[in-house]
N, C-alpha and C positions, 0 to 999 in steps of 0.2 A: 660798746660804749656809744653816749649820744649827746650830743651838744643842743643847748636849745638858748636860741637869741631873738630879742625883738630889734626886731628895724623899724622905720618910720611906717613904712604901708605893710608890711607883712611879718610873721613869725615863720623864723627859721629854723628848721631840724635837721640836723646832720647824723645819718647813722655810717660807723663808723664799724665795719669787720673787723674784728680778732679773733684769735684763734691760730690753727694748724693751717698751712697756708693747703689747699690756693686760697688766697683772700680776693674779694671782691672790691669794685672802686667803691668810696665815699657813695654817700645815695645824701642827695638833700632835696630835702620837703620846702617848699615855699606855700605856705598860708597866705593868701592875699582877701580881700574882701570879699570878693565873685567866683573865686576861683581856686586851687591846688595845683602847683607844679610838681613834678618831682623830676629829675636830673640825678645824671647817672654819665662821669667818665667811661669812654669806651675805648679801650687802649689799642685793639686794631685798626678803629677808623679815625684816632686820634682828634675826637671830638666828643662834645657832650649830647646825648641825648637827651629828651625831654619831652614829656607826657605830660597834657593840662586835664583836670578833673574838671568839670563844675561840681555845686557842691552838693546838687542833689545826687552823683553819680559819687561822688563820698562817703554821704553817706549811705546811700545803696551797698557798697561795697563795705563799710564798716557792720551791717546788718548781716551780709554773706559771711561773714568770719566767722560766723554764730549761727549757722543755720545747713542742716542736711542738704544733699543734691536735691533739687528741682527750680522748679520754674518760680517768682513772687515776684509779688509787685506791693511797694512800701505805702501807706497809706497814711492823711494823717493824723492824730492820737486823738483827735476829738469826731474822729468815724469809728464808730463800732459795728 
């Protein structure tokens, strides 16, 4: 399950484990103009961690979801 809200400067996703436990914390994406957070409760060090993307490293990695092991580099759509 997943929630998705706008705020004033950023869009918010919240995915949300279910299932057979062990379940894992809340994971939320913050969309901001320059940038991608993601955040993630950690229940042993009883704090939230958090990973910032930029958004060419986004979409970098929305490219890898989709692509066999090796090495690439993203170029852009008007270089052939």
């Amino acid at each position: 399950m997943f929630t998705i809200e706008h705020d004033f400067d950023a869009t918010v996703v919240t995915l949300i484990d279910e299932g057979t436990a062990p379940l894992q914390e809340d994971i939320t994406i913050n969309a901001f103009e320059d940038c991608i957070t993601v955040e993630q409760y950690v229940a042993r060090l009883d704090k939230v961690q958090k990973i910032t993307f930029s958004l060419s490293q986004m979409q970098e990695l929305a490219a890898a979801l989709d692509l066999p092991e090796g090495v690439y580099k993203l170029r852009p759509a008007d270089q052939d």
